[in-house]
Every structure is written in C-alpha cells, then in structure tokens.
C-alpha positions as CSV (number, residue, x, y, z in Angstrom):
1,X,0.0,0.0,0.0
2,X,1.3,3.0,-1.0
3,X,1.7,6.5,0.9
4,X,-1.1,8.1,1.4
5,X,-3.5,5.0,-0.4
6,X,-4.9,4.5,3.1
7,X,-6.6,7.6,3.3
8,X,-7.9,7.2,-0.1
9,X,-10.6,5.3,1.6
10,X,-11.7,7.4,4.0
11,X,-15.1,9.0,3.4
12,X,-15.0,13.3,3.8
13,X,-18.8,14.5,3.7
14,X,-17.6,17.5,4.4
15,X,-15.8,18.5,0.6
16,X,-19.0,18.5,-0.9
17,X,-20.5,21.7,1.2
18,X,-17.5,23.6,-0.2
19,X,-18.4,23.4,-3.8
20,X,-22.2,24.2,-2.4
21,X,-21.2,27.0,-0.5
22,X,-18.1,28.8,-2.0
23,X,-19.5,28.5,-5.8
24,X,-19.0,31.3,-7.8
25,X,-22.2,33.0,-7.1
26,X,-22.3,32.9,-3.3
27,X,-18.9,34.5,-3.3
28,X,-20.2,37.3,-5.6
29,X,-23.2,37.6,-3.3
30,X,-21.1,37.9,-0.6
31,X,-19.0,40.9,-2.2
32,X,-21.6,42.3,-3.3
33,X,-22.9,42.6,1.2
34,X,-19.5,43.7,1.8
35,X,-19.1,46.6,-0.6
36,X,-23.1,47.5,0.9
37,X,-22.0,47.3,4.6
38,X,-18.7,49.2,3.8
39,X,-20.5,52.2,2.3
40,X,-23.4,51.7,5.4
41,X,-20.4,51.4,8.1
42,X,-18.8,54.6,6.6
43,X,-21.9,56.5,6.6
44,X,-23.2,55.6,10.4
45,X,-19.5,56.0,11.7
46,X,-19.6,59.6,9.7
47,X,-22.9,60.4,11.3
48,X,-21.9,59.4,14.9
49,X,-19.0,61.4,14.5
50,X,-21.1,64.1,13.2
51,X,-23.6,63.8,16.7
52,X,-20.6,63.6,18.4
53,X,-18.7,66.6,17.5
54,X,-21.6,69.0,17.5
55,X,-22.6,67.6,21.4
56,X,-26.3,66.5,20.0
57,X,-28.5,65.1,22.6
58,X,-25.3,65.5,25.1
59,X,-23.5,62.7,23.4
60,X,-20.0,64.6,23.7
61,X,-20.7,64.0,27.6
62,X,-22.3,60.5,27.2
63,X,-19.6,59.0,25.3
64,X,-16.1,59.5,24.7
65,X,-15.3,59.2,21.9
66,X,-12.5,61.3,19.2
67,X,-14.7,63.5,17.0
68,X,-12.4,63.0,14.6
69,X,-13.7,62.4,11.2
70,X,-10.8,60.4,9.7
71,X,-11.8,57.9,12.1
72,X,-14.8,56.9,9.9
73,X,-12.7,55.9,7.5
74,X,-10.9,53.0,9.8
75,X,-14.4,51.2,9.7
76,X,-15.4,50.4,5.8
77,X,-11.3,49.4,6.0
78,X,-11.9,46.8,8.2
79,X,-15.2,45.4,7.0
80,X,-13.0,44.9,3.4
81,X,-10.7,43.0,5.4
82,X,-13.0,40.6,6.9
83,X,-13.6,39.9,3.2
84,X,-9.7,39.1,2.4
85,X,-9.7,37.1,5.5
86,X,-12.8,34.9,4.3
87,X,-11.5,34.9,0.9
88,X,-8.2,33.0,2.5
89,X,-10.6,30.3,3.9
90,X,-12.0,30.0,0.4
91,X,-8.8,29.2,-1.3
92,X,-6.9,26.5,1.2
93,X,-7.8,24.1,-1.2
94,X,-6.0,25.4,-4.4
95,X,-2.8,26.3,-3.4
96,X,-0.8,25.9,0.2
97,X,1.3,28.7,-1.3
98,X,-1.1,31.1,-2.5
99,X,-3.0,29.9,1.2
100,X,0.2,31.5,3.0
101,X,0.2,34.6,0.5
102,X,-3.2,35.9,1.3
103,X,-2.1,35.6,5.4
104,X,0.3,38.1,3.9
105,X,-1.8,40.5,2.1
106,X,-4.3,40.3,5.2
107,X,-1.2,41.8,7.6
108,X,-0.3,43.9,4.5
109,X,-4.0,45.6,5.1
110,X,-4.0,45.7,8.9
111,X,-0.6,47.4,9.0
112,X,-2.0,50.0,6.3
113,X,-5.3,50.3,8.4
114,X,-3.2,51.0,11.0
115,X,-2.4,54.1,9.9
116,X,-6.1,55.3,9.7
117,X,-6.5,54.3,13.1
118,X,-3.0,56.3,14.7
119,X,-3.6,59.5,11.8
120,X,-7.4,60.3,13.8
121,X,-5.5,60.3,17.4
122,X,-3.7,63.5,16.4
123,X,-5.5,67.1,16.3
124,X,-3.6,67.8,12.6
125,X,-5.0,71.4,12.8
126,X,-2.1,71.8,15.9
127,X,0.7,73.0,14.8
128,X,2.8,71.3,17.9
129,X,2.1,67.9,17.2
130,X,4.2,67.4,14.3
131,X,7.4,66.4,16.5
132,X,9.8,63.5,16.0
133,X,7.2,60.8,17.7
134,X,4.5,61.8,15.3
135,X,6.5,61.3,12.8
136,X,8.0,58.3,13.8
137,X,4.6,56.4,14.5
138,X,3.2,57.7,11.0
139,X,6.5,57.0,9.0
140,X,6.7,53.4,10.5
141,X,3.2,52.1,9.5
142,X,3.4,53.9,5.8
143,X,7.2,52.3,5.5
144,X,6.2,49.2,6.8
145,X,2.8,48.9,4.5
146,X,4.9,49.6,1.0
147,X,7.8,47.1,2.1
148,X,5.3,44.3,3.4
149,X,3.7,45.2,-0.1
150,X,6.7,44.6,-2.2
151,X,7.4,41.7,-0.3
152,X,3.9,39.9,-0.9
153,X,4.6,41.0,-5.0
154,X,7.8,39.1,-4.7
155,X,6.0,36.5,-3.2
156,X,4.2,36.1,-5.9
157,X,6.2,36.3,-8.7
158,X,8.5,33.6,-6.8
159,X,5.3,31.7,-6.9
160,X,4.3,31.7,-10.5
161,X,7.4,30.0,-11.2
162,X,6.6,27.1,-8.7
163,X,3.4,26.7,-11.4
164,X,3.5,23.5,-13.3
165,X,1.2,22.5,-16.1
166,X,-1.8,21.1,-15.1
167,X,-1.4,17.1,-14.3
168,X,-3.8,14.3,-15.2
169,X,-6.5,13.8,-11.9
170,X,-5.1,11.5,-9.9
171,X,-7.0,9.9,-6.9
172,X,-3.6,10.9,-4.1
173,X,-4.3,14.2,-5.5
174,X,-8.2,14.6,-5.3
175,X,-8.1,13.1,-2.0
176,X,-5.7,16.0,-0.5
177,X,-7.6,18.3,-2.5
178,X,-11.1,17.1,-0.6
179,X,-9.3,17.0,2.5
180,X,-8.3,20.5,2.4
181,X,-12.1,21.3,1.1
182,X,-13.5,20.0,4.3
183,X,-10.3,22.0,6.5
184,X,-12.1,25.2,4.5
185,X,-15.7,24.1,6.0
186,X,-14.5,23.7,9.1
187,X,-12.8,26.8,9.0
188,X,-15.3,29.0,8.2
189,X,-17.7,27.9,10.6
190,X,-14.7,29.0,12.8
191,X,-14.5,31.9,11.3
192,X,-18.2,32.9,11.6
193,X,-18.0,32.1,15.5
194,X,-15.5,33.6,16.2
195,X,-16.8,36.9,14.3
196,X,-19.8,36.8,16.8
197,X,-18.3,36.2,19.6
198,X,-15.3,38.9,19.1
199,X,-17.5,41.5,17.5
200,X,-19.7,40.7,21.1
201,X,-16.7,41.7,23.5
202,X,-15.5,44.1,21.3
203,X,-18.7,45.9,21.2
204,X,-19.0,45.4,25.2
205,X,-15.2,47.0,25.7
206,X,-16.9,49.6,23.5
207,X,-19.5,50.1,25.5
208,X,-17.5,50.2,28.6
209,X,-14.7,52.8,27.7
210,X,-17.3,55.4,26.0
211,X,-19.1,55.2,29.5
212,X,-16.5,55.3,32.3
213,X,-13.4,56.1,29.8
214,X,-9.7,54.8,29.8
215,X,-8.1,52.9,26.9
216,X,-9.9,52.1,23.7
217,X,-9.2,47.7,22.8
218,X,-6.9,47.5,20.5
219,X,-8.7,46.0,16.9
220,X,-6.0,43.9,16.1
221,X,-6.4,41.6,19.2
222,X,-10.3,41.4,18.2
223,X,-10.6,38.3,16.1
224,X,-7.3,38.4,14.0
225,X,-5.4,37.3,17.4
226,X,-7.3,34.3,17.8
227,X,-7.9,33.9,13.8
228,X,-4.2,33.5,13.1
229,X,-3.8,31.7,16.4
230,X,-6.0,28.6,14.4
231,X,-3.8,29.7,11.1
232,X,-1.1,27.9,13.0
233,X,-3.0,24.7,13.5
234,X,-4.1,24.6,10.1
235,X,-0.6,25.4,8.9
236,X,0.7,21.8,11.0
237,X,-2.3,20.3,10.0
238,X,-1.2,21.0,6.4
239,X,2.7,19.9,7.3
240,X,1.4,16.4,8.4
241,X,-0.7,15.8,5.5
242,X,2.2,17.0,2.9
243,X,4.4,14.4,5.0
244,X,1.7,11.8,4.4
245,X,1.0,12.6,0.3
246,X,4.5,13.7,-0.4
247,X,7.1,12.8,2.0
248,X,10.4,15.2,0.2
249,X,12.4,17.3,1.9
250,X,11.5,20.7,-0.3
251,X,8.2,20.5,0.4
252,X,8.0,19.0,4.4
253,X,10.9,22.4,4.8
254,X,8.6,24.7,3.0
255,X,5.6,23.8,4.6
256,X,7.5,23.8,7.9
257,X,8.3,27.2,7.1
258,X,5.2,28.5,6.5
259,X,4.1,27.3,9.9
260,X,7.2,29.5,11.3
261,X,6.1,32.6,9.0
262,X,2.3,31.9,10.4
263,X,3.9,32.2,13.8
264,X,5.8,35.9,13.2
265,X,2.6,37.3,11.7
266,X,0.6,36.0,14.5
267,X,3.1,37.7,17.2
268,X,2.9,40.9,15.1
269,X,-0.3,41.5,15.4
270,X,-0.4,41.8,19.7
271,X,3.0,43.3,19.4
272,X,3.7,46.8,20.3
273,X,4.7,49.2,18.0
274,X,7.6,49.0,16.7
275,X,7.7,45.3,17.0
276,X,4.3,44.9,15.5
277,X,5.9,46.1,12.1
278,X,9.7,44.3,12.7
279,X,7.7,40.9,13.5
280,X,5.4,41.1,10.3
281,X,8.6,42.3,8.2
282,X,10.2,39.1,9.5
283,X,7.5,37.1,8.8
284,X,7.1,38.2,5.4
285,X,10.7,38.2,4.4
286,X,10.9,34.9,5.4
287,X,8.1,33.7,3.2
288,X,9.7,35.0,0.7
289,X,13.3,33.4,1.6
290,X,11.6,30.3,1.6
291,X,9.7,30.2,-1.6
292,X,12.9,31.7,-3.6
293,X,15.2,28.1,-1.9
294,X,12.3,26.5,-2.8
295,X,12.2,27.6,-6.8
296,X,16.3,27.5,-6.4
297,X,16.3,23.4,-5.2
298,X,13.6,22.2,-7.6
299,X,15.4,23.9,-10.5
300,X,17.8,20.6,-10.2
301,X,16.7,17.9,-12.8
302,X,14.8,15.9,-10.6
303,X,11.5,15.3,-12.7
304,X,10.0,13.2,-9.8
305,X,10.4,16.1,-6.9
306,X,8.7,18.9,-9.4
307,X,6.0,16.4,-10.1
308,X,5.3,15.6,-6.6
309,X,5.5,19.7,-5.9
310,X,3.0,20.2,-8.2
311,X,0.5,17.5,-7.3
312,X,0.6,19.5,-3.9
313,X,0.3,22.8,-4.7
C-alpha cells in the first residue's frame, strides 16, 4: 500500500458543502454585502461622529469618543478585510502557497489600516504635534505597508514559477484536495463564531470605555489574534498531511516554514509598536526566503520532486 493510499478510503462529507457553498455566485453575493456594509459602516460612523462633534443630545458627555472624522474611514477598512480574511478560507484548497500569500496580504491591510487608526489620534490642525514621535509612528506604518507590499509582490512572482502545467487527476491528488475542502468548511464555521463572539466583546469593551473612559481595545487583538492563532493549527495540520502525500524534503521544509512565518505574523499583530511592524517584516521576508530556496532546489533535474510539488500545490 502506498503513501497516502490508506486515506484514499476514507469517506470526507464534508468536501461536498464547499463546492455548495463557496461556488462562484455565493462569493459574488457575498461581495456584493461587503461593498453595501462598507458604504453603510462609513456613513453611520460619519454620522456618529457628526452627533458627536456637534454635542447633539449630550452625546459629547455620554460617550467619549474622538470627534475625529478620519476615524470613519478605519471602519469600511476593516469590513474589506473581513472579506480578504474569508477569501483566504475559500482558497486553502488550491494552493498551500497562495493559502500563506493571502495571510500576507491580510497583515499587509491591517498594517495600512493602522495608519487610519494612529492618523485620527492626532489634532492635525495643531501645529505642535508634528514632532519626531509623530513622525515616527506615521513613517513606521506607511514604510512598513509599502515594504510588506513589495514583499507579498515578490511572493508572488517567486510563486508563478513554482506553477506546473496542469497534471492528469489522480486519486492521491483529489483526495488532499477534498481534505483541504473540508479544512475550509470547518474553517469557516470558525471563522463565523469567532466573528460573533469577538465583535460581542469588542462591542461590550466599547461600551464600557465610552461610558467610564480609559483605553480604547486594540482592533488587532479582536478576532485576528485568535484567527491566526487557528492559522497555525491549520498550517501543521497541512505539514502532516504533505508528509503523508508527499514525504520530500522541499516541500515537508517549505511547509514547515510556513508554519514558522504563520507564527511571526501571528506575534505581530499583539506586538507593540515597533515590533508589531519588525515581526510582520520578518515574517514576510521569510516567506519570501523560503519560496525563492524552494524555486532554487527544484530547478535541479529531478523530474519526480517537481511532479510531486506540483501535485501538492
């Protein structure tokens, strides 16, 4: 019996619901409730700010909050990112690669919404904020955001080259595809309760600091923390099952790696700043490393290591 013929007969229910659910036009339906709750997010947040500012119905004294109008534009940011972060679920079972490559466009996003969120702290109409520190905390999340973007591009390109024509079906290869199917069910059933129940304490920490004040949560430990916390999981789940269909060195290091890379972004994102950015750099840079030995080994003739990498990509 060969590797991985075992699990061949195992039955996975579980594949089927992802054609059912993530076919082409739930996905644009759901794009389509994004872009709407964007634009509605960003109007309401306007509007509150609006109340706010203007002390209607003593809201100024009710809750304190920074009538600051570039805050508004922090929410519609993060409802798009919800988006990228469900679109990762929906491609874990085309490419492990590409998988890993949307976890870095997602900390791409938050680092540049994190620049939103520090910009509508400062009064810009006073001329003695613009100091050093200012310019410090700005420069380091628009710096960060381009090189974590070049990065990612880099990424990608590295990846193109890992492409290999398409194969003939074979059942070794259906079978990991189906299994990483059902990891993409399972996943987003995660990722809907965790939404709820983050969005829950979020809202109650809201709540909280606009009544009796102090220090607003910090976004990036709502959901994303515990998100990339299961990223991790999924990541050694993935390892294990590369071991079982695969077994070579390249691609048990690589996906290895990529558990390692998981790990830095997932540190970045309760890090303090500056190590939120350093950590995500690292993590990042890494990838990219590791996908460029990667393309570098498997350029050696060895026809039955490229097949094998391709079958698993």
């Amino acid at each position: 019996m060969g590797k991985g013929s075992w699990l061949s007969q195992i039955r996975i229910p579980l594949a089927g619901w992802y054609d059912i659910l993530f076919k082409e036009q739930n996905i644009l339906r759901v794009e389509r409730l994004i872009i709407g709750s964007a634009l509605l997010g960003f109007i309401l947040h306007l509007l509150l700010i609006f109340l706010v500012k203007h002390d209607f119905w003593g809201l100024m004294q009710v809750l304190e909050l920074q009538a600051n109008y570039l805050k508004a534009i922090y929410t519609p940011f993060s409802i798009i990112l919800f988006y990228e972060v469900l679109m990762l679920v929906v491609i874990l079972p085309k490419s492990i690669t590409n998988f890993i490559g949307k976890q870095y466009e997602i900390i791409t996003l938050i680092t540049i919404r994190s620049f939103f969120h520090d910009i509508a702290d400062y009064d810009l109409d006073r001329p003695e904020i613009y100091t050093f520190d200012f310019l410090k905390s700005i420069g380091l999340d628009l710096a960060g955001a381009l090189i974590l973007f070049f990065l990612t591009t880099l990424y990608y390109r590295l990846f193109a080259k890992t492409q290999k024509p398409q194969l003939k079906p074979s059942s070794r290869r259906d079978q990991f595809i189906r299994i990483k199917k059902t990891a993409a069910v399972v996943l987003s059933l995660l990722l809907l309760l965790l939404s709820v129940t983050s969005l829950t304490g979020w809202l109650f920490e809201l709540y909280e600091v606009s009544m009796h004040g102090g220090h607003f949560p910090n976004p990036n430990t709502v959901f994303y923390k515990e998100f990339f916390s299961v990223m991790i999981f999924v990541d050694v789940f993935l390892l294990i099952l590369s071991f079982i269909y695969a077994g070579t060195y390249d691609i048990i290091f690589r996906n290895a790696g990529f558990v390692i890379s998981t790990i830095l972004v997932r540190i970045a994102l309760t890090a303090e700043k500056p190590f939120n950015i350093y950590f995500a750099l690292t993590a990042v840079f890494f990838g990219v490393l590791l996908i460029a030995l990667f393309v570098f080994y498997n350029q050696k003739p060895l026809q039955e290591q490229l097949d094998t990498a391709a079958d698993l990509e």
